[in-house]
C-alpha positions in Angstrom: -0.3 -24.4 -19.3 -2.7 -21.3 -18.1 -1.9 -22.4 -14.5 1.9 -21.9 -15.0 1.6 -18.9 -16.9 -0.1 -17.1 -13.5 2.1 -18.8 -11.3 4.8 -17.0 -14.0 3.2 -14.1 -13.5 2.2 -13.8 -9.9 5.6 -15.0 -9.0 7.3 -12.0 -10.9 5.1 -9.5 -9.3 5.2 -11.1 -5.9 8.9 -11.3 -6.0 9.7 -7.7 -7.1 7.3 -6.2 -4.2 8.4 -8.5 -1.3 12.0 -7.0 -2.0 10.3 -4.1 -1.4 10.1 -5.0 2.7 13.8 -3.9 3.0 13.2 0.0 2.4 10.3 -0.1 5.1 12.5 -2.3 7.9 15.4 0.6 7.5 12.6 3.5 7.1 10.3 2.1 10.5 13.8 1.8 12.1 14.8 5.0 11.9 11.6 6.8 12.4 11.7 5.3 15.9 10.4 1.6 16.1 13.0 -0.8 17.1 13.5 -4.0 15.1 10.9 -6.2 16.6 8.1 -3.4 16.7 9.1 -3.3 12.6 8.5 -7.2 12.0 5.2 -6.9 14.2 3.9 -4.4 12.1 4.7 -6.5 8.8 3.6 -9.5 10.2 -0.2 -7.9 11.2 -1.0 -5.1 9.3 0.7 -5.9 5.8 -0.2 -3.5 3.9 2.6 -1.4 2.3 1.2 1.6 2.0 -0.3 2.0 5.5 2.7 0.9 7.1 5.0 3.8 5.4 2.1 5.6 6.5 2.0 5.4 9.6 6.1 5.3 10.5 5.8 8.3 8.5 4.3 10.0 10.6 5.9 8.2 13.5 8.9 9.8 11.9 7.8 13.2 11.2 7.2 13.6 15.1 3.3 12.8 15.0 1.0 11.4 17.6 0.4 7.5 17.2 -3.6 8.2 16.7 -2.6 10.3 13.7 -0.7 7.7 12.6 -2.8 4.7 12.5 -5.9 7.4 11.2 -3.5 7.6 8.0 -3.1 3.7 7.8 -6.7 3.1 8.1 -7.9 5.9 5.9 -5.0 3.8 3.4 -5.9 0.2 4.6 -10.1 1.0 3.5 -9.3 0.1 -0.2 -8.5 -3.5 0.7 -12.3 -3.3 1.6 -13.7 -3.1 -2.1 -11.0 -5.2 -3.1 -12.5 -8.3 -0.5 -16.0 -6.8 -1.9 -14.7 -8.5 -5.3 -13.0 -11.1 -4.5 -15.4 -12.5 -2.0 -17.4 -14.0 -4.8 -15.0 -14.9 -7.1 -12.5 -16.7 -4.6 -15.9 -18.4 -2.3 -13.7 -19.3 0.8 -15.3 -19.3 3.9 -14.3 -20.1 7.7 -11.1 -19.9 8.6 -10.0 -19.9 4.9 -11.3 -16.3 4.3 -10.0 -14.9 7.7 -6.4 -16.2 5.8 -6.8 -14.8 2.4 -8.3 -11.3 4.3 -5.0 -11.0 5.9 -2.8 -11.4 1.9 -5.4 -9.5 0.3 -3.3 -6.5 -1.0 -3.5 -4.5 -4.7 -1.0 -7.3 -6.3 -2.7 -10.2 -5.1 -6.4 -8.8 -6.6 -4.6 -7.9 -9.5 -3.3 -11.1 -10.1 -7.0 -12.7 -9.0 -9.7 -10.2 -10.4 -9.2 -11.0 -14.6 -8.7 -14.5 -14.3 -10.7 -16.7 -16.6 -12.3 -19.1 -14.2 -11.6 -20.0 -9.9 -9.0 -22.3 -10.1 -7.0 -19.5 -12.3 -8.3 -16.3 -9.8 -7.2 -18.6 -6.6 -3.5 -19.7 -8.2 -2.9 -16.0 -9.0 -4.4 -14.9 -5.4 -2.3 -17.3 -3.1 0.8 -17.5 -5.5 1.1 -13.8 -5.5 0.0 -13.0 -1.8 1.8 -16.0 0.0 5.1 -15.4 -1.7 5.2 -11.4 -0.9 3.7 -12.0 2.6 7.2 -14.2 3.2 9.7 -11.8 1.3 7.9 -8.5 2.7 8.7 -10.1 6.1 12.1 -11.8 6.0 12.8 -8.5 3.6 11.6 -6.0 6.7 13.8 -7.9 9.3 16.8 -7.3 7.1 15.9 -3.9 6.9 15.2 -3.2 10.1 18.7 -4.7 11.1 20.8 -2.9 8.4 18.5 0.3 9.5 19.7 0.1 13.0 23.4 0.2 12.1 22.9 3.6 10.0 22.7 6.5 12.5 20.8 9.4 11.5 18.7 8.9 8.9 19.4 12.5 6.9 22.9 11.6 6.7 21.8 8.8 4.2 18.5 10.9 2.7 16.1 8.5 4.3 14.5 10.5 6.0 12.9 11.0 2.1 12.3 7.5 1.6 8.8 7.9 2.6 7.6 10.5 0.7 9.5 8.7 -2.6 7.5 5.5 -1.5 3.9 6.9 -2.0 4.7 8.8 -5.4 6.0 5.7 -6.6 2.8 3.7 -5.7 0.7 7.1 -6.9 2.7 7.8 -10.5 1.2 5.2 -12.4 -2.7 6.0 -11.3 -2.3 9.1 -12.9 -4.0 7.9 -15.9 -6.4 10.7 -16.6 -6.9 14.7 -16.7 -9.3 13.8 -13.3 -6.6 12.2 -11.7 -4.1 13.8 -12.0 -6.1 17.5 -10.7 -7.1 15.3 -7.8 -3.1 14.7 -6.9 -2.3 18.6 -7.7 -5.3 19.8 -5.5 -4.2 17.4 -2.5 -0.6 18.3 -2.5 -1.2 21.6 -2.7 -3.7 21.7 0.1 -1.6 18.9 2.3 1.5 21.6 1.1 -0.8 24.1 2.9 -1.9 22.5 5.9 1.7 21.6 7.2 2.6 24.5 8.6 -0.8 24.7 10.9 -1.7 21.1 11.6 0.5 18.3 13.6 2.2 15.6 11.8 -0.2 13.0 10.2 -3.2 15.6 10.0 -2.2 17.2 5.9 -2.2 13.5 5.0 -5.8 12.9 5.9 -6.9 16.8 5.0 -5.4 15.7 1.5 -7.5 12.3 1.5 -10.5 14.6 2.3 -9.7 17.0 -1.4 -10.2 13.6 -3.0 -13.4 12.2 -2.0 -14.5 16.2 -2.5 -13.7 15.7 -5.6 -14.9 12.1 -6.6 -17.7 13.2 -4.7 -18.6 16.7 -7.2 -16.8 15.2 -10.5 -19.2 13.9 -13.2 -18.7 10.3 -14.1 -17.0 10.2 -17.2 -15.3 7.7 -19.3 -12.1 9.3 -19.0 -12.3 9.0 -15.0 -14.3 5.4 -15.1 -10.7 4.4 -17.5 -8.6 5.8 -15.5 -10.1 4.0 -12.1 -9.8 1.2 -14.2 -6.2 0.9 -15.3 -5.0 1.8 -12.3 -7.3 -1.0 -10.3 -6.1 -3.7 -12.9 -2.0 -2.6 -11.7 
């Protein structure tokens, strides 16, 4: 019964985020990657927010070092999140090289509060294998549909980016520290666009918030905040 309840859940999750492939197929389309440099990118990096990171940028007329800075400087949280799971999943070999490459926020949220290992691995698999597929098939459709648009403004795509990270950002903003943080970057990244190329206010914005986790006391209300928005 527990073991169909997270295959319930995961499968919800995984299936309303794999849909989610289709926005970045038209977005890395029209920001200048054709449709088989779009399916690449799914198919290796896989992990949303880099990858409307970097076409962003792509998009915005930035270099391709600026770029993948941005998806790296994104990608590094899927480091703690292997940092946790490591233990609790024990794969090793070529099984931990696999589950490296699904390991994304929904699929350690669906792992990380699981009762034992057999419940933490059905949530892990179930949720990462299913969006791994849909993300992909999702970005080819896209990416075909993308190609057949034209200019992207004409649609309002050329938003589709920016609307992308506040919806992954709005619900972290659980807390007073939080939500500063956001206000502090996005004025400073507001700042630094008209004296910096394309790519660069992204990372000086990145830098506000480790200033700031860096100087901020560790209260509870941060510590909750980090908390809720870890278990998403």
């Amino acid at each position: 019964m527990a073991r169909r309840t997270v295959m319930r859940d995961s499968l919800g999750v995984a299936i309303a985020t794999g849909t989610y492939g289709l926005s970045f197929g038209a977005v890395g389309v029209t920001s200048g990657l054709d449709v088989a440099q779009t399916c690449v990118l799914s198919l290796l990096m896989f992990t949303g927010a880099s990858q409307f990171a970097l076409v962003g940028v792509l998009g915005a007329g930035g270099s391709a070092v600026s770029g993948a800075f941005t998806a790296l400087l994104l990608g590094t949280r899927n480091t703690l999140y292997g940092l946790r799971l490591a233990p609790l999943l024990e794969y090793r070999g070529w099984r931990r090289a696999v589950a490296a490459h699904v390991l994304i926020d929904e699929s350690t949220a669906m792992a990380v509060h699981r009762a034992d290992r057999d419940l933490a691995r059905t949530g892990f698999w179930t949720t990462g294998g299913t969006i791994f597929v849909l993300w992909n098939l999702t970005t080819f459709a896209g990416a075909v549909a993308g190609e057949q648009l034209g200019d992207p403004r004409d649609l309002g795509l050329d938003a589709a980016v920016g609307a992308a990270f506040l919806a992954l950002l709005w619900p972290r903003l659980s807390s007073p520290l939080s939500r500063l943080t956001a206000a502090l970057a996005a004025l400073v990244a507001a700042g630094a666009v008209s004296v910096t190329p394309a790519g660069v206010p992204v990372l000086v914005a990145a830098g506000v918030a480790v200033l700031v986790g860096a100087l901020a006391p560790r209260s509870t209300d941060a510590a909750a905040g980090i908390d809720e928005g870890d278990a998403r």
